[in-house]
Backbone as CSV, one residue per row, in Angstrom:
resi,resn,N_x,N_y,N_z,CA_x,CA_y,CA_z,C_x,C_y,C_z
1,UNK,15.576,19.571,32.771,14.632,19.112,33.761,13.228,19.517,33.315
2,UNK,12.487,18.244,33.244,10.853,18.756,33.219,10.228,19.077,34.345
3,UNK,9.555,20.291,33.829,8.650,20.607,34.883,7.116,19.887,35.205
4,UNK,6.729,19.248,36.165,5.320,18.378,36.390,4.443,19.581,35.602
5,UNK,3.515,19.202,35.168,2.527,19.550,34.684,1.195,18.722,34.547
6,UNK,0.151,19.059,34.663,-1.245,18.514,34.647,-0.960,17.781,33.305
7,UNK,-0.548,17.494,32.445,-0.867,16.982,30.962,0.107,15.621,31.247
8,UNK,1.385,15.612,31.542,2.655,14.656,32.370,2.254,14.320,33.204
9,UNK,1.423,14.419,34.011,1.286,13.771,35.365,0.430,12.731,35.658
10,UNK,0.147,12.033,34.605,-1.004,11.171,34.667,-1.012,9.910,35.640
11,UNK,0.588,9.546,36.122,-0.012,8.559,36.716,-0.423,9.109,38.103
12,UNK,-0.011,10.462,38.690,-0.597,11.066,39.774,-1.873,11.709,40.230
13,UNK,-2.653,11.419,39.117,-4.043,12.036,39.074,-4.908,11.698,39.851
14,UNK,-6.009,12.284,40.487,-6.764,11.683,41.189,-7.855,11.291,39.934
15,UNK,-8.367,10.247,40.154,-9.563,8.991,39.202,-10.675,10.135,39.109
16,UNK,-11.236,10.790,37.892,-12.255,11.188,37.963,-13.728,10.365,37.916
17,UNK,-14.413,11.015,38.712,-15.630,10.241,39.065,-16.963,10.908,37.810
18,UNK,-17.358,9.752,37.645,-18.503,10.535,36.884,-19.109,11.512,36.767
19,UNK,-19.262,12.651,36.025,-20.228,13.630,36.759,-21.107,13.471,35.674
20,UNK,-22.624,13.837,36.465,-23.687,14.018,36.216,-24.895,15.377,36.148
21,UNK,-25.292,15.301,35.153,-25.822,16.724,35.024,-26.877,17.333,35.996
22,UNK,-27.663,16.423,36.366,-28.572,16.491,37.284,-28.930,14.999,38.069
23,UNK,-29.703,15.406,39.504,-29.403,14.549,40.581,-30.311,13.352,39.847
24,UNK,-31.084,13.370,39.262,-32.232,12.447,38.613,-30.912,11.484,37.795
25,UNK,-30.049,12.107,36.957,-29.496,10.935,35.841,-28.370,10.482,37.301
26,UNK,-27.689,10.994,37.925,-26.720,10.139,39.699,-27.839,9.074,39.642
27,UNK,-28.950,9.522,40.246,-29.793,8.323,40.744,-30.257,7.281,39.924
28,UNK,-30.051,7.368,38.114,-30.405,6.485,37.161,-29.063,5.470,37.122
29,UNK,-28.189,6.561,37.328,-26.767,5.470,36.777,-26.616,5.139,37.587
30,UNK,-27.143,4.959,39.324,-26.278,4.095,40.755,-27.544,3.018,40.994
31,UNK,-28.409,3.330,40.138,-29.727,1.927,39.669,-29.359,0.907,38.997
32,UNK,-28.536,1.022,38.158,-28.190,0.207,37.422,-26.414,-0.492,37.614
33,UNK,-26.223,-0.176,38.841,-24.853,-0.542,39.394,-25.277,-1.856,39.647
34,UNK,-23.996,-2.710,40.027,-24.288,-4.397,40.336,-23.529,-4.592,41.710
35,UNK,-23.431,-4.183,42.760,-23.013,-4.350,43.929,-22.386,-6.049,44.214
36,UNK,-21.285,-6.100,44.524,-20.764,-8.223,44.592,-19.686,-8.019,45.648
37,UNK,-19.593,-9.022,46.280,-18.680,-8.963,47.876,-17.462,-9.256,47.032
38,UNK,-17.157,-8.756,48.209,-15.146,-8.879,47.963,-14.641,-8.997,49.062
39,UNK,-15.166,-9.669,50.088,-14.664,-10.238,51.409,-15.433,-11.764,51.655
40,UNK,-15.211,-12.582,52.200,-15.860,-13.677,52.637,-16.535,-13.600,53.922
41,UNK,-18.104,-14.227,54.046,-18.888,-14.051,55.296,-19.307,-15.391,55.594
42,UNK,-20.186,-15.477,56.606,-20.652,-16.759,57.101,-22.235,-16.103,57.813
43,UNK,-23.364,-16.978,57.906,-24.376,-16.759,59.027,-23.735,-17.179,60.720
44,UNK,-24.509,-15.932,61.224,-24.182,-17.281,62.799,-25.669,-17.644,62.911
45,UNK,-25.904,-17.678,64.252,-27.270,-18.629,64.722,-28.525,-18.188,64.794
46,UNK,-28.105,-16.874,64.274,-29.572,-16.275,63.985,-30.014,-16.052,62.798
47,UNK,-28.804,-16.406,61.531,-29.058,-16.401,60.569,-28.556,-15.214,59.774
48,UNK,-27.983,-14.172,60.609,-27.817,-13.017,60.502,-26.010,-13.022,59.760
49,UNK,-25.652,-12.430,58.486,-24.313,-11.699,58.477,-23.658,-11.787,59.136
50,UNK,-22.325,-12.300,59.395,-21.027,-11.427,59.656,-19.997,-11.733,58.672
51,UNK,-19.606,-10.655,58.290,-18.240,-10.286,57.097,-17.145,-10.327,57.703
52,UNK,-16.321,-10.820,57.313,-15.038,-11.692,57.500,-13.735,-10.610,56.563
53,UNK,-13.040,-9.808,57.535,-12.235,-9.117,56.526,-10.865,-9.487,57.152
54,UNK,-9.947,-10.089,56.148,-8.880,-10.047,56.947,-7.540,-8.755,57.540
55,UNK,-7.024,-9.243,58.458,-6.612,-7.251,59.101,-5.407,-7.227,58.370
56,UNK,-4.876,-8.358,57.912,-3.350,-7.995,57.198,-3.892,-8.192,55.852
57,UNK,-3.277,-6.665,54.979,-3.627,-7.025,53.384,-2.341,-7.538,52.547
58,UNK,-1.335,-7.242,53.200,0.009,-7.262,52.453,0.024,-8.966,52.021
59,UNK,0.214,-9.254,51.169,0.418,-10.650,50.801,1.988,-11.441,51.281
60,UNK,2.620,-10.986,51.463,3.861,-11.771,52.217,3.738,-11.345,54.176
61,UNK,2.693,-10.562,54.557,2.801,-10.514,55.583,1.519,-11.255,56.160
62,UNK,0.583,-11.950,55.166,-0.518,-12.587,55.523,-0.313,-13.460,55.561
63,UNK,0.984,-13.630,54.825,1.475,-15.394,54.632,2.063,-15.395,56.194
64,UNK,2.888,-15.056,56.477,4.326,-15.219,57.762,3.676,-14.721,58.962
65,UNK,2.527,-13.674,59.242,2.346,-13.141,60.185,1.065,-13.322,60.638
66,UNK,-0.118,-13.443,59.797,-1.502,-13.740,60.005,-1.987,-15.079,61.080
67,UNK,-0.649,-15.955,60.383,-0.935,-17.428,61.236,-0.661,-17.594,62.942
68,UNK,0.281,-16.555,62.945,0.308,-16.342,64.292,-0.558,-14.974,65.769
69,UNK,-1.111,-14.745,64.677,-2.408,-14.104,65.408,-3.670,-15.317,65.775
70,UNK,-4.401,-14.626,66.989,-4.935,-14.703,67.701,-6.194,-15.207,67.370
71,UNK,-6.473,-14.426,66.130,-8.005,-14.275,65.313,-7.733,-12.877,64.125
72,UNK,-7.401,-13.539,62.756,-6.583,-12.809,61.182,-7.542,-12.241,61.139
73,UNK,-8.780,-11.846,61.053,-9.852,-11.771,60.417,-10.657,-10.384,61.419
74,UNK,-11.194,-9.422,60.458,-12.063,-8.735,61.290,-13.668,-9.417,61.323
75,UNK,-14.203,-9.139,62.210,-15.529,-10.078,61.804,-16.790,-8.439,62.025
76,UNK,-17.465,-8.585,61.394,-18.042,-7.777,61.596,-19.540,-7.666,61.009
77,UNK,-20.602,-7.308,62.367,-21.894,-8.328,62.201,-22.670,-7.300,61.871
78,UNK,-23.982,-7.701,60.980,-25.120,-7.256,60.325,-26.322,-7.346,60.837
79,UNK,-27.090,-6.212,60.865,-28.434,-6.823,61.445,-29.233,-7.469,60.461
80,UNK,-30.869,-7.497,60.947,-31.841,-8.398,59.318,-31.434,-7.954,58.017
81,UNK,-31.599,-6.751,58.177,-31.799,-5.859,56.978,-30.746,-5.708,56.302
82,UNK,-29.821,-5.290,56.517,-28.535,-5.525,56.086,-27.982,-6.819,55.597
83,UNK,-28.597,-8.008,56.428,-27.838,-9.289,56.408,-28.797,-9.562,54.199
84,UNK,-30.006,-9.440,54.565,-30.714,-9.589,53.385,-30.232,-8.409,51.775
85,UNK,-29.709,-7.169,52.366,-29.076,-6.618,51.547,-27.898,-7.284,50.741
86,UNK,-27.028,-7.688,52.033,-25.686,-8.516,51.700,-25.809,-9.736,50.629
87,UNK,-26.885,-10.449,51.142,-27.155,-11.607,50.271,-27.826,-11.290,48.726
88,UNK,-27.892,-10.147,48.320,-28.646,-9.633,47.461,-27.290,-9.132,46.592
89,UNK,-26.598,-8.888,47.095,-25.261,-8.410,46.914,-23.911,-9.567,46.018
90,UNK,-24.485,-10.329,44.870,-23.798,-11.455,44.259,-23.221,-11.165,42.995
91,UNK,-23.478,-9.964,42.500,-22.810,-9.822,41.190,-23.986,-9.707,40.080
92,UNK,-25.232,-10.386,40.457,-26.137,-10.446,39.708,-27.259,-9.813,39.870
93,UNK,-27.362,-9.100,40.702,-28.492,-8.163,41.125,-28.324,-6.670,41.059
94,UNK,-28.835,-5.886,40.101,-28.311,-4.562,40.137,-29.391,-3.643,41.381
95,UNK,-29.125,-2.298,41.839,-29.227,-1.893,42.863,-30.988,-1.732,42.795
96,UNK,-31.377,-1.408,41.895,-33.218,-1.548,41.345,-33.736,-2.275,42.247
97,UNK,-33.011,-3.885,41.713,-33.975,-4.847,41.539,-33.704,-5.732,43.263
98,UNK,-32.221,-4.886,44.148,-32.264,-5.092,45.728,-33.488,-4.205,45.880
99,UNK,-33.470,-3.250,45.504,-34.300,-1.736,46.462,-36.040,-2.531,45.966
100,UNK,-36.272,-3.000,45.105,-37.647,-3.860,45.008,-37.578,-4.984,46.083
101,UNK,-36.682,-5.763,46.275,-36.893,-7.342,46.958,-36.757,-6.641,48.573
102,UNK,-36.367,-5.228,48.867,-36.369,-4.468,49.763,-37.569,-4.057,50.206
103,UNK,-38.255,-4.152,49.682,-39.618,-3.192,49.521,-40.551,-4.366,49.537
104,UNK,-40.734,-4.904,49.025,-41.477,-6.618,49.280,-40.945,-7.255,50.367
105,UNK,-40.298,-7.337,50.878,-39.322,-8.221,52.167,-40.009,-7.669,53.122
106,UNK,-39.725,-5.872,53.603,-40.026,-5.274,54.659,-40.955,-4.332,54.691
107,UNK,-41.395,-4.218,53.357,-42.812,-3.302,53.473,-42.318,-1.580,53.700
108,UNK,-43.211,-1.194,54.192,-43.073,0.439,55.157,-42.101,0.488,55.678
109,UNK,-41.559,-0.640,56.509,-40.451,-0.592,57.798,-38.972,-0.050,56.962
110,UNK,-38.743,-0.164,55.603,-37.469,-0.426,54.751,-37.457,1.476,54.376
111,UNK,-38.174,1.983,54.484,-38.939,3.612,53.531,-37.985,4.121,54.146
112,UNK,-37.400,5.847,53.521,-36.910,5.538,52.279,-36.076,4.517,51.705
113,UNK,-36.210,3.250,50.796,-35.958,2.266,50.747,-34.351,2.784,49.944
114,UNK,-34.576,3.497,48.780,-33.524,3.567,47.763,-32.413,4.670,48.557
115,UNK,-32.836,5.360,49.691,-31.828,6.250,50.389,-31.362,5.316,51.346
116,UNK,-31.364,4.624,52.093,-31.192,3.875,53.166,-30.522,2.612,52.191
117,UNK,-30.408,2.527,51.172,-29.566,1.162,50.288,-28.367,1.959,49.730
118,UNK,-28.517,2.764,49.184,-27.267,3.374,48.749,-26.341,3.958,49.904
119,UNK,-27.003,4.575,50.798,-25.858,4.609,52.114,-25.248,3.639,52.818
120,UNK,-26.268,2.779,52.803,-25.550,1.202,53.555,-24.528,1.053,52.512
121,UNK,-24.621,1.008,51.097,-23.591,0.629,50.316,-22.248,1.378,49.856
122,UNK,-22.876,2.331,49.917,-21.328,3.628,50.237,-20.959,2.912,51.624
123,UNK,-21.222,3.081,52.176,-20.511,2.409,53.931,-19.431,1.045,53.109
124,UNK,-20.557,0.266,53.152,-19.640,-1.287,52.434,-18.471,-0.732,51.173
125,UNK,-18.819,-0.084,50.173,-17.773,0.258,49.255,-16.476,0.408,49.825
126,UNK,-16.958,1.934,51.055,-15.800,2.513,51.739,-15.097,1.781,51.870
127,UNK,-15.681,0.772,52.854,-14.851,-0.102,53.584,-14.184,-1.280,52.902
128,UNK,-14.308,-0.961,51.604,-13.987,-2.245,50.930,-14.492,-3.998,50.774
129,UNK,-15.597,-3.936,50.838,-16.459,-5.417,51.598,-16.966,-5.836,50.551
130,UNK,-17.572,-4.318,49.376,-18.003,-4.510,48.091,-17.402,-4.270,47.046
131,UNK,-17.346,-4.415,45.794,-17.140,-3.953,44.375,-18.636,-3.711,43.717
132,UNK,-18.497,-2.867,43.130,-19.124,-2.741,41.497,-18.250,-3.548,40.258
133,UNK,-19.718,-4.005,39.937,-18.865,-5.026,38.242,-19.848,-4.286,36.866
């Protein structure tokens, strides 16, 4: 019998996360991240976000069970600022060059612009709404 060991255990590992030597190179390498949805959204009538997540992930239970719900889908709404984040959010925009069109869009009102974008986007990551590519 083998005994588990840290060196054998690889597929149980927890994913190491980057580390960084100081908070300056974190904040260089999450600049150059590319934030892209991984849920489907729609505007409503104000023009504003809402993200569309569906509540069943299992793929044979989205098939057989989703159709007979009520409403499959979580919906879940954005204000301006956010809604303009989201749309910024395509795969092709790395986090820089949102936190600039942030800063031109809303002026003063957006400050701290680059703290207030990366938390909104940890939120979305969490929740699964976004990827990094």
């Amino acid at each position: 019998m083998t005994i588990p060991t840290e060196s054998n255990m690889g597929l149980f590992r927890k994913k190491q996360q980057p580390r960084f030597e100081s908070e300056q190179e974190a904040r260089e390498h999450s600049l150059r991240l590319r934030p892209r949805w991984a849920v489907q959204w729609e505007s409503d009538a104000d023009g504003n976000v809402v993200l569309l997540k569906p509540k069943i992930q299992n793929p044979w239970l989205a098939k057989h069970v989703a159709p007979r719900l009520k409403n499959p889908m979580y919906r879940v709404h954005l204000d301006a600022v956010g809604s303009e984040v989201w749309k910024q959010c395509d795969g092709s925009h790395t986090v820089a060059e949102i936190v600039e069109y942030m800063k031109s869009t809303f002026g003063q009102d957006i400050e701290p612009a680059f703290e207030r974008l990366t938390l909104f986007l940890a939120q979305l990551y969490r929740g699964r709404f976004i990827q990094y590519v």
